[in-house]
N, C-alpha and C positions, 0 to 999 in steps of 0.2 A: 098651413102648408108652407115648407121650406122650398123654396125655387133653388136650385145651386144652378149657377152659369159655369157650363166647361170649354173650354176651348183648345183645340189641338191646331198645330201648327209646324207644317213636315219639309223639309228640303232632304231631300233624297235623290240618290244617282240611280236610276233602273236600267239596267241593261236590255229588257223588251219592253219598250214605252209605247203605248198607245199611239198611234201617227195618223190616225184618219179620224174625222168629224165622230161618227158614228162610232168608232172604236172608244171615245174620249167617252162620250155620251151614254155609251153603254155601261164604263167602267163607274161612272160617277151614280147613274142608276143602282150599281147593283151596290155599291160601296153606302148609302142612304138606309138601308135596312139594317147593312151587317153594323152601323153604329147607332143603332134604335133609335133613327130621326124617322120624318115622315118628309115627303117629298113635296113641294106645293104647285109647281108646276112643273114642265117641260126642261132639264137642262139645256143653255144656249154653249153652244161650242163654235168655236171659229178656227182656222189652220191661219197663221201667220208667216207671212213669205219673205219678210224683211231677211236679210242675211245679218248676221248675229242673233237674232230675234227669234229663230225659224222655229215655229211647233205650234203645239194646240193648246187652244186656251177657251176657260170653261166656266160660266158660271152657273148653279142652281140656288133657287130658295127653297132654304128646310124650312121646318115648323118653328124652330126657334133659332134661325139665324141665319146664315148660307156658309156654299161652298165656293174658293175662286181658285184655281190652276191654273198654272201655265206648266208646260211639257218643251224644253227645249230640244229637240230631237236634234241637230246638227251636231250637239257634242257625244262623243262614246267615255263614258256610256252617257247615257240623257241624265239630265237635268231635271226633277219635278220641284215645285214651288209654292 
């Protein structure tokens, strides 16, 4: 068996960016399937209120690796990372 290791890695402006715990949380659920990972637990999401800083940030573990964002929502359009 060949294992290939892939790794994607996004900085992107969105114009309707996720802004709430559960918003962040859901999109990270449902994005875990559409790239044929498996989920291992719970994603943790946190809203950040520092100024420069402000948005939500999220981490999950897949089956073979994780996911970590952060969503700067103070700029227009947002920031993902």
């Amino acid at each position: 068996m060949i294992i290939t290791h892939e790794h994607l890695i996004v900085r992107a402006t969105v114009t309707q960016p996720p802004t709430t715990i559960e918003a962040v949380t859901t999109w990270v659920k449902e994005l875990v399937p559409m790239i044929n990972m498996k989920l291992l637990g719970e994603p943790q999401a946190y809203y950040v209120d520092k100024a420069g800083n402000k948005g939500a940030t999220c981490v999950a573990v897949i089956e073979t690796s994780h996911i970590a964002l952060h969503i700067w929502d103070e700029h227009n359009p947002a920031l993902l990372n």
